[in-house]
N, C-alpha and C positions, 0 to 999 in steps of 0.2 A: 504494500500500500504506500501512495507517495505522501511522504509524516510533512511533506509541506503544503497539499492540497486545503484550501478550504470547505470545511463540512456544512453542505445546504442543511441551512436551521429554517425550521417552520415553529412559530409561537402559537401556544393553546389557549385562548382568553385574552380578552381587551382591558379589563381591570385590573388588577393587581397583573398581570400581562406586562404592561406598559415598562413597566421596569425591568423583566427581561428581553423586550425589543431592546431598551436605551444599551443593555451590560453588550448582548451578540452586537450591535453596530458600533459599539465602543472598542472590539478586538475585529478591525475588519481584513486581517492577514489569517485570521483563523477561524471564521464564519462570515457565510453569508447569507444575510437573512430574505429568506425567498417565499417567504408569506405568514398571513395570521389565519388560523382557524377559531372562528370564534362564531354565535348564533346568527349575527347578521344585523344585528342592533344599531345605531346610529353612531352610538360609539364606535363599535366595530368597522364602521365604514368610514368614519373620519383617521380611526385609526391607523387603517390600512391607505388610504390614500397619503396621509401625512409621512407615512413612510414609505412611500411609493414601492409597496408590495401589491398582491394577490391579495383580497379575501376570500376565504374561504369557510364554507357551511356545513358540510360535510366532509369525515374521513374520507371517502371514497373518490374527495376531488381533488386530492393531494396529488400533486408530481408523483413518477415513479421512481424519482431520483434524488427523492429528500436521505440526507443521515441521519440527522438530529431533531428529536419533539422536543421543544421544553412544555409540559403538562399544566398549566397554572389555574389549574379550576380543583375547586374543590373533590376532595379523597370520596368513599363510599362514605368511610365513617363520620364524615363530616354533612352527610346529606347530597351530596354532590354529586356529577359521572365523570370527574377525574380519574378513577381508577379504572372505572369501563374503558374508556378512551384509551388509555396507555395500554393495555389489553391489546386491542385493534390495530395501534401503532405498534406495538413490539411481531404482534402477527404477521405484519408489513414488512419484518425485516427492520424498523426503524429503532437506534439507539430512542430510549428517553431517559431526557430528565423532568420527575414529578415534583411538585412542591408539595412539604410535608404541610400536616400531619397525613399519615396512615397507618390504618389499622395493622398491628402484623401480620394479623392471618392476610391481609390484601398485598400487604410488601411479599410477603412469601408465596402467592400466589403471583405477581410479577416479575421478580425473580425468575421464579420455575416457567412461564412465558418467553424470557429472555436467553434463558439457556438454551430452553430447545429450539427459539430463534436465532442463536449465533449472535445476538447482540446484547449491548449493555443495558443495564436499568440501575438507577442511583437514584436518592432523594434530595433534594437540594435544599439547603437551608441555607439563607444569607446573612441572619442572624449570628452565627457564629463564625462568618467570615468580616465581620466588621470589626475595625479596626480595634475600638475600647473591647470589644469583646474578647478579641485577642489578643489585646496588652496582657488582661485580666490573666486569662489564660497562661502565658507563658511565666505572667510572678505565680500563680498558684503555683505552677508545678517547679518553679524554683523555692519558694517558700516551703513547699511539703517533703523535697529533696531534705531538707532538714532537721524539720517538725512536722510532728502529724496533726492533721488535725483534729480540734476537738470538737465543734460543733460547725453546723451550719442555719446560717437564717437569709431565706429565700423567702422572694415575692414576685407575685408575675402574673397577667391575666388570662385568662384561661386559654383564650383564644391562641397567644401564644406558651403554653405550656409545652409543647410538642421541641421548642428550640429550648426551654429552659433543662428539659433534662438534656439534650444533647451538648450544652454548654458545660454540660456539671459531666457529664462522661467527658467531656475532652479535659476539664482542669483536675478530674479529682483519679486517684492511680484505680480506684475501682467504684464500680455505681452497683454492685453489687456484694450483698445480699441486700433486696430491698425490702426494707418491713414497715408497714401503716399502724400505731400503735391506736393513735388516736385522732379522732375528726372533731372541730367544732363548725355551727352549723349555726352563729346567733345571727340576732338583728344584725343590719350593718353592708356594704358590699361586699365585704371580704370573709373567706370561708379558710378555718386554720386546720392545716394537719401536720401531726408530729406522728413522729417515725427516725428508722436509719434508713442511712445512704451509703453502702462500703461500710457497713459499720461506724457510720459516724451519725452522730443525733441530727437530726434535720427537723427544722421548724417549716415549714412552708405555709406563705399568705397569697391566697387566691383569689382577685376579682370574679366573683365568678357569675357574673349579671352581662347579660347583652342583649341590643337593640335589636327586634328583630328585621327592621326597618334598615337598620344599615349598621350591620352587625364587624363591622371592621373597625368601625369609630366608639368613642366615648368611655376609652380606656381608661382607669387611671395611673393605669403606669403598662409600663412594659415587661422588663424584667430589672429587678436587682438581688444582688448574691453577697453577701458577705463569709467569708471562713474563718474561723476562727485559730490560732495556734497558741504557742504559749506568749512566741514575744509580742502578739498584739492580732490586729484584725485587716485582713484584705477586704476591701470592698467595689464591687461592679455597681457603681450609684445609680446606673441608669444604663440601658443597652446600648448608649450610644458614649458615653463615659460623664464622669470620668471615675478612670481606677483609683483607690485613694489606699494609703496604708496609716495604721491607727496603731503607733508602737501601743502596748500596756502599761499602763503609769506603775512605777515602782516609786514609792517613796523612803529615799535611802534613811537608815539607822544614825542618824548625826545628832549630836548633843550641841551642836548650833547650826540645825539645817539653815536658816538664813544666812547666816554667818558664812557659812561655808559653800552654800550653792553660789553666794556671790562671786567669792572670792575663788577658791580652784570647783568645779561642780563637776560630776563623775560626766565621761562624753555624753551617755544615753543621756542625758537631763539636758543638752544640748539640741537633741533632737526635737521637732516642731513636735506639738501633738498630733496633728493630721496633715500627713503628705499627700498633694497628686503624682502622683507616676504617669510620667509621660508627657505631653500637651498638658499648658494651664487652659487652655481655651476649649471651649464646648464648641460642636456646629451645629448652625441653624439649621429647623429645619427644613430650610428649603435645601440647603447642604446637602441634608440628610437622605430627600427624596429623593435629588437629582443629581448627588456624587456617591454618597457612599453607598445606596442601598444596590443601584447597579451597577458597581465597581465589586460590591461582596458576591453579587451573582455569578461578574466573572470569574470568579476564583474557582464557582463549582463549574462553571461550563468549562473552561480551562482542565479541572480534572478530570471531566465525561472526555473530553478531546484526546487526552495522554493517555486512557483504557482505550477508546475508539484503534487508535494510533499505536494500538501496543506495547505502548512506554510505560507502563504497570507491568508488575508479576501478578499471575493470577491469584499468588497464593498472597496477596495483599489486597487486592478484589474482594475475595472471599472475606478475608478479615474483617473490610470496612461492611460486606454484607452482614455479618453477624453481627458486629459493631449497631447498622441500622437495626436488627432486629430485636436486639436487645433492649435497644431505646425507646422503640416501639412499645414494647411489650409493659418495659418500667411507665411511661407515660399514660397508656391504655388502664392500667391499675390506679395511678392517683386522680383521673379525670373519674374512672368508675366510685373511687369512693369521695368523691365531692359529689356527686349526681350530675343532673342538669344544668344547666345553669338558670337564673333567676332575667325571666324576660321583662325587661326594663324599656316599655317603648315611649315613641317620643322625645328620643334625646336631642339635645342641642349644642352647638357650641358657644361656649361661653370664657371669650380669653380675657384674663384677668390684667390690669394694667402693671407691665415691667415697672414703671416709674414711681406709680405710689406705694409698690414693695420698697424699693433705693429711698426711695426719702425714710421711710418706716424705719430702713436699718441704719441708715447714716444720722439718725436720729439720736444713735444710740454711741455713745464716745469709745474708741476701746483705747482709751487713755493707760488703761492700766496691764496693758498688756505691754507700751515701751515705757511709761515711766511708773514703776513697779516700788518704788519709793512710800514708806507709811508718812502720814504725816510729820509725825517728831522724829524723821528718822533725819540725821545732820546730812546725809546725801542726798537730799531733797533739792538741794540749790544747785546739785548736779548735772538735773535734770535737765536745766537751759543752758547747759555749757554746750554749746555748738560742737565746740573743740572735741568733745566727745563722742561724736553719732556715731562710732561706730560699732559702739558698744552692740547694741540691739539686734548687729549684723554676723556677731560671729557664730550666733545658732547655724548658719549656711557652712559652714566648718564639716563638720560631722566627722570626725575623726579624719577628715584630710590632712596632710602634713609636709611639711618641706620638700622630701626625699620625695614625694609620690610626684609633686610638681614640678621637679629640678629634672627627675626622668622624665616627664613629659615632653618638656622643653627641649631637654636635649634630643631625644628622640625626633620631636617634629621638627625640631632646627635639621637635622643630620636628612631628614625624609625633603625635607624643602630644598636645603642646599643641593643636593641629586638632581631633584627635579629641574635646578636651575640647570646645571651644565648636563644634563642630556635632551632638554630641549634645543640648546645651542649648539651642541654636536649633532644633532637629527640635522637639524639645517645644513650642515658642513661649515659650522665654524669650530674652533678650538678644538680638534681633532687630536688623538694621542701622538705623540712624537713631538719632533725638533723643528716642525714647521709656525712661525711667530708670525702671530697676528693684532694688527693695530687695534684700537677701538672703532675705527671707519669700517676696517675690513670686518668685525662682526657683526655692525650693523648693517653690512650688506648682506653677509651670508641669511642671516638671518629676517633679512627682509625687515627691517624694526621702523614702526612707525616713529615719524620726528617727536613727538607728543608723548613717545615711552620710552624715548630716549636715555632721560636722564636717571628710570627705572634700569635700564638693563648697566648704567653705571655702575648701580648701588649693588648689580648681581656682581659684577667683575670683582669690584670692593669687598664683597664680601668672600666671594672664590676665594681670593688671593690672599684675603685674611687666615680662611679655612683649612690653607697648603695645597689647595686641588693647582692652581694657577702662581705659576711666577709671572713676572713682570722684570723684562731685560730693555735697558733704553725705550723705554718707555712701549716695549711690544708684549704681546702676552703668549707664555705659551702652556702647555697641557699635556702631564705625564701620568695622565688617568682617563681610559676610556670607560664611560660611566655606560653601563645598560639598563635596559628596563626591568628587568630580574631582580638589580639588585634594589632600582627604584621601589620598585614593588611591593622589594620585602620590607625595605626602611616603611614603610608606610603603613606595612602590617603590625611593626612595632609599636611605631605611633599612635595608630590605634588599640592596640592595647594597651598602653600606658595611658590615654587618653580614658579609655575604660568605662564612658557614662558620667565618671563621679564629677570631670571638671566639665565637663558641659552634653550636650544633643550629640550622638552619633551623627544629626544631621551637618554640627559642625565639620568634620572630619570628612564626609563625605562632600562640604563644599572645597573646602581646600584641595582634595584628593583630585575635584573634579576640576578646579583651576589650576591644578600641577599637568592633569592631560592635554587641556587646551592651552599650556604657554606659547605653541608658536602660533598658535591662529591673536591669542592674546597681543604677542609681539606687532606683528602684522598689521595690527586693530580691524581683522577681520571677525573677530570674536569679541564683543563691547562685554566687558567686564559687570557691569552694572547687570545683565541678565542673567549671569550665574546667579548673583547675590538676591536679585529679582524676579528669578523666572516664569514667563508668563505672567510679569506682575504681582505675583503672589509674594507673600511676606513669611513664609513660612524659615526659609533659609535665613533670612538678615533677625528675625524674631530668634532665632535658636542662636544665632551668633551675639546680640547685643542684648537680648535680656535674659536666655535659660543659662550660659555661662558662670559658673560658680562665681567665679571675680564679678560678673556682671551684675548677678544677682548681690552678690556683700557692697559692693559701691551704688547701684542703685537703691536698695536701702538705708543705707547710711545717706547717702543726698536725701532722700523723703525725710529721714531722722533728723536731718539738721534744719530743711525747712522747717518740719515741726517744731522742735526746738525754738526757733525764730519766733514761729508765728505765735508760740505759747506766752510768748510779752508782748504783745502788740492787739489793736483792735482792728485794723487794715492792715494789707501787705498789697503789693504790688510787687508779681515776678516778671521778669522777662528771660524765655529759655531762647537761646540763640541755637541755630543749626540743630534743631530739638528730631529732625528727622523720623523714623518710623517710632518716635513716641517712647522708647523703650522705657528710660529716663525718665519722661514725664508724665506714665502710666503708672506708676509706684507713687511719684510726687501728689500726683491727683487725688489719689484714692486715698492719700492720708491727708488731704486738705479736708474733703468732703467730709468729714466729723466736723471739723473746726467752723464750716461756712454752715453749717446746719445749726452749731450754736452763738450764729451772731458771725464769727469773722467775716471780716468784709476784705474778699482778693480780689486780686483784677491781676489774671495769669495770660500773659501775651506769646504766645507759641510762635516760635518764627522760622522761617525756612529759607532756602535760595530757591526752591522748588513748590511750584504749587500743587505738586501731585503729593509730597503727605501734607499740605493743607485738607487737604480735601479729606483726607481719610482722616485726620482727627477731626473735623468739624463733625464727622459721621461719629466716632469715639464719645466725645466729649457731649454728645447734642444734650444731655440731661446737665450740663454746666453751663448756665447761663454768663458764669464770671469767666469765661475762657475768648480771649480774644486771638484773632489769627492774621497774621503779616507777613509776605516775603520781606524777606531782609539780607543781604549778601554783607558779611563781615568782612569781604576787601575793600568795601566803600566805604566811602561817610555814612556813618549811622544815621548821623541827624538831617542829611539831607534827603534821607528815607521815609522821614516822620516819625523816629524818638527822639527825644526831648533830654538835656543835660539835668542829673541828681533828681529824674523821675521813680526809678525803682531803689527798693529796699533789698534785692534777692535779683543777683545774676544767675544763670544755670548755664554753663558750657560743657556736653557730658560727650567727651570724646570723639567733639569735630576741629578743637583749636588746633591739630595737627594737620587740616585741610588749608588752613589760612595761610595766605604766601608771606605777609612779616606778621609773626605773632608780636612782634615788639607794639606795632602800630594798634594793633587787637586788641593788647589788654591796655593798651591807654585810653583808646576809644570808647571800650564798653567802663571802667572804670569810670568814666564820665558820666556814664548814666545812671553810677548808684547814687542814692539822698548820705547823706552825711549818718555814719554807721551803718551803713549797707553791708552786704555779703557780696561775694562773688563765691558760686560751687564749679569746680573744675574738675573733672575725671578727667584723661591723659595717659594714652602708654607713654612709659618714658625707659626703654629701651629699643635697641632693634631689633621689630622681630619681623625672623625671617619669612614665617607662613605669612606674611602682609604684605610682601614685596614679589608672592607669587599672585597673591589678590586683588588686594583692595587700592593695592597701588598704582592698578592700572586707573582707579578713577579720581586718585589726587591729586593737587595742584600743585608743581613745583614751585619748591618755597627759591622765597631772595632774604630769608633770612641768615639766622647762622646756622641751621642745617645744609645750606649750602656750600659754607666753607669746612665744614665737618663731612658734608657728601653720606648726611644721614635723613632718616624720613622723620625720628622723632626725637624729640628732644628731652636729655638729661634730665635727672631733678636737679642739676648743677645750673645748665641751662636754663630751667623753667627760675631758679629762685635770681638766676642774674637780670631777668626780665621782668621780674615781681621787684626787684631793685633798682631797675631806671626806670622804672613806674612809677618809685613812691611808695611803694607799701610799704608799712611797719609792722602788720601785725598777720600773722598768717600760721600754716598748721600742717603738715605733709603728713598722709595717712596711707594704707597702716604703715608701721614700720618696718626695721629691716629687720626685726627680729620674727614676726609674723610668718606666717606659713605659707601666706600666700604675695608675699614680696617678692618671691622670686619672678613672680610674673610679670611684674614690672608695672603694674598700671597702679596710678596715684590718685589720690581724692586731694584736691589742695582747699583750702578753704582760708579765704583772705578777709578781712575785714576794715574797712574802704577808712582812712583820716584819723585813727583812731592810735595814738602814739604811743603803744605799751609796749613796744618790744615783740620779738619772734616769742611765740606760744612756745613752751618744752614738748609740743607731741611729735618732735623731730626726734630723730633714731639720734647716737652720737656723732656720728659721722654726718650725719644732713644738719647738724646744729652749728657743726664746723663750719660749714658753708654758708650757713646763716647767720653767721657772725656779721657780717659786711652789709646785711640789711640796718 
């Protein structure tokens, strides 16, 4: 059979249907969709013409040359002739795939159709091919690899009961022996049964009421799963996520727990009480209908294809058969000892307003969750020490440590610097041997656009630093032919030392993916800005600038210090410069909204060079009336922009002042526009790093500052405090220190405080006090 032909797919049903049309035209190298069978219904026929198929009304008008049914009408046991149909089509010689629920005895009676037809028969469920569902998944069975567990509490509505036990066979090592202890049956929508599962106690809450009117809607939930172990609780919140993990509160044996939690606290008590795993962000659901739900279906049609295809062992066929029948069997028992369900007609929908939930809960201060101080306790005036915010941030820690981050570094320095020079050897520059080439002569080989010129400088600079590269009269040459083997493997390292805890495997895999594109990058036939963006989507720059461990402690700490700020004041006025996809000023935000709910009065100015994230926070912030939105380009005059000199209280610059061509002129400029005791918050890498010079530097501006006479992209804390000193500044704070775990990183939180003549703050390491001497 040729395993690269496309399999003529026909769909079964125009309503819940709809969605596997969108999954088969969404894989159109591996199906092609060549009609719907459906009664003939108006739906039906708009369906079919919108998808410029066949309808069809009958089995028996089917091509004689379809491979694939997907089934999507209801089973026998559901009332429906689902399972008659699949019947007819497996007679035909046609693979099908049915959508669950079905009875076992019908699964096993299609099955035994399919065998002696020579084709496949599978159930499909999308349900637990959705994403949270298989986050869920893969910690269960990491979490149980450990611990067993000890209970489960389950909820779900009846309608889909058929995917909740199939979720619970995929995460738990057995779903068997299954026992019904006990049913309750009170007032209420929900119907409780307790019982095991594998031997583990299982609580289960069932909706179990439907409209007979339009019995798909008016659920109150879908599914959610929690398990239980010793060190705390996995939870599936919602079928669509997110997964959350719930360590167990241990309250350690101290004869001055306060005393003590303060001061050294054991790491577990460092941990949050409730983590999400994975995305912070839910999708909508229009997401939901129109990505995720037909994206899970591909997953199953993709597996009906690779059995069609013979890329399965039978004897793993068999398995996943018995696997369905088993699930079958288990489901078919808890739907009998619920009964019926409770027909609830005339339902409606009735969506409840998002905004007067947020005002409800912003109503409510969680003051005491960052400033944890008792009244007469003498740390109470610590509280508005600015200079401090970062205290609140080192729960993000979690037993991370120096060693874990110095090997990362090195690791992805050593993966990056490869990638530099076998991109430039692919091209036929710097080739191993005794032949010496200029800096012209590379930027021929290599085809290098004028505009990334002064990037592929910084690559030589750093070769040559590295040993890969000498430099003779001023010619370069190259006694290392670099391959992609070994590129390959640097990168596997890296990703293991990278390992989840310092940030998204999506990080890794964007860098990974701009180390393969360096010479279309060079060329600028590959705009940089679409990796970090692609398709416009914000998924890669969101994993890079807010899930990042460092990202995460420095954006925090900025929220912490505004708070602080704003906890003496009855107005603020911020202005965030280069504020970008938000990262920065979606932590800021959410901890103003307490404070504006009790009276503060902010007037927060978001500014950009770019109106394209205007636009996307005016959509963010729309329930923030105080949120004002500007282009503003920090190489120009501020104020002939339209801000004003000593208007804000609170500058924010959170890791774009490395964009600006003289930071010198920057911070004098914005300096100007804070009121007399103003802030300025500054985040800054201030080392060079190397994965940023395969990146992100193809989209920044070459400076004419002293990065140019240094031939570096970012600047020192030596440099940042020599620039905070022909500024003017006196009083300022370089965070965290060098003693910190996560200093090796190199990225700074500066925090300056605008006219204010007390002297450099001591939150400087010893060695950055040295330097701050001269302020």
């Amino acid at each position: 059979m040729n395993k690269n032909r496309k399999l003529r797919t026909v769909v079964c049903g125009s309503r819940f249907g709809q969605f596997y049309l969108e999954a088969v035209k969404a894989l159109p190298e591996q199906f092609e969709l060549v009609g719907l069978l459906a009664k003939g219904s108006e739906r039906s026929r708009q369906c079919a013409e919108r998808n410029g198929i066949p309808l069809y009304t009958d089995v028996n008008q089917l091509p004689a040359d379809i491979d694939l049914a997907c089934v999507v009408l209801r089973s026998t046991v559901m009332g429906g002739n689902g399972t008659e149909l699949s019947i007819q089509l497996l007679a035909k010689g046609i693979h099908v795939i049915s959508e669950e629920p079905i009875h076992h005895k019908d699964l096993a009676l299609c099955l035994k159709h399919a065998k002696q037809n020579g084709v496949h028969f599978m159930t499909g469920d999308l349900y637990v091919h959705l994403p949270a569902v298989r986050r869920f998944i893969a910690c269960a069975r990491t979490m149980l690899a450990v611990q067993p567990a000890l209970y489960i509490e389950a909820a779900c509505a009846t309608q889909v009961s058929f995917p909740l036990m199939h979720i619970l066979q995929e995460a738990l090592p057995s779903i068997r022996p299954w026992k019904i202890s006990h049913v309750i049956k009170d007032e209420g929508p929900f119907q409780v049964l307790i019982g095991q599962l594998g031997k583990i106690p299982i609580t289960l809450r069932a909706h179990n009421e439907v409209d007979p009117d339009d019995p798909d809607n008016h659920l109150h939930l879908l599914h959610r799963v929690t398990i239980g172990v010793a060190g705390g609780s996995l939870s599936l919140t919602d079928t669509h996520g997110p997964v959350v993990w719930q360590p167990r509160l241990h309250v350690p044996d101290l004869p001055d727990i306060h005393g003590e939690l303060t001061v050294s606290p054991p790491a577990h008590m460092l941990e949050n009480s409730t983590h999400i795993l994975g995305p912070q962000e839910t999708p909508t659901y229009r997401d939901i209908l129109t990505k995720q739900w037909p994206q899970a279906i591909g997953r199953d049609l993709l597996i009906m294809r690779d059995r069609i295809m013979g890329q399965v062992d039978k004897a793993a066929i068999e398995t996943r058969a018995q696997q369905e029948l088993l699930c079958s069997r288990q489901w078919q028992e808890w739907t009998q000892a619920l009964g019926y369900p409770v027909l609830r007609s005339h339902g409606s929908h009735e969506p409840l307003s998002l905004a007067s939930l947020e005002q409800a809960a912003w109503s409510i201060p969680d003051d005491e969750f960052h400033n944890t101080a008792l009244p007469n306790d003498p740390t109470l005036a610590e509280n508005n020490d600015v200079f401090a915010c970062t205290a609140s941030a080192e729960s993000e820690l979690k037993g991370i440590d120096a060693v874990q981050v110095n090997t990362c570094i090195e690791r992805l320095d050593a993966a990056a610097v490869a990638s530099m020079l076998l991109a430039l050897q692919s091209q036929g520059g710097l080739t191993a041997g005794q032949h010496s080439y200029t800096v012209s002569d590379i930027f021929t080989a290599a085809n290098v656009a004028e505009r990334h010129q002064p990037v592929i400088k910084r690559w030589l600079h750093i070769l040559t630093d590295r040993g890969y590269l000498n430099v003779v009269a001023g010619e370069y040459q190259c006694g290392i032919q670099m391959t992609r083997e070994e590129v390959e493997r640097r990168w596997d390292l890296a990703k293991n030392a990278w390992n989840g805890k310092l940030g998204s495997p999506l990080v890794m895999d964007y860098l990974k993916d701009n180390a393969d594109r360096l010479p279309q990058l060079m060329d600028d036939t590959q705009q940089a800005a679409l990796l970090l963006f692609p398709e416009g989507r914000m998924h890669v720059a969101n994993a890079l600038y807010r899930d990042t461990l460092v990202a995460r402690y420095l954006n925090k700490s900025v929220a912490e210090a505004v708070a602080r700020i704003a906890s003496t004041t009855n107005s603020l006025r911020i202005l965030e410069v280069g504020a970008g996809t938000g990262a920065t000023s979606d932590v800021v935000v959410d901890r103003l909204k307490a404070a504006v709910s009790k009276g503060l009065h902010v007037e927060y100015v978001y500014t950009d060079v770019s109106h394209f994230f205007l636009s996307s926070a005016r959509e963010r912030y729309e329930a923030c009336p105080w949120m004002k939105y500007q282009v503003v380009d920090i190489d120009k005059d501020l104020f002939a922009q339209g801000l004003t000199e000593g208007s804000f209280d609170i500058v924010i610059a959170a890791g774009m002042l490395n964009n600006a061509r003289d930071t010198d002129e920057v911070i004098q400029r914005l300096l100007k526009t804070l009121a007399p005791g103003g802030w300025m918050i500054i985040t800054e890498p201030t080392r060079e790093f190397v994965e940023m010079l395969i990146s992100q530097a193809f989209m920044m501006t070459p400076p004419v500052d002293d990065r140019k006479n240094t031939q570096s992209t970012f600047m020192t804390v030596q440099q940042w405090l020599d620039v905070f000193q022909r500024a003017g500044v006196k009083e300022l704070a370089v965070l965290p220190e060098e003693s910190h775990p996560l200093a090796p990183l190199g990225q700074k939180l500066f925090l300056i405080k605008n006219n204010i003549d007390a002297g450099v703050r001591q939150q400087l390491s010893p060695n950055e006090n040295e330097m701050a001497k001269l302020i």
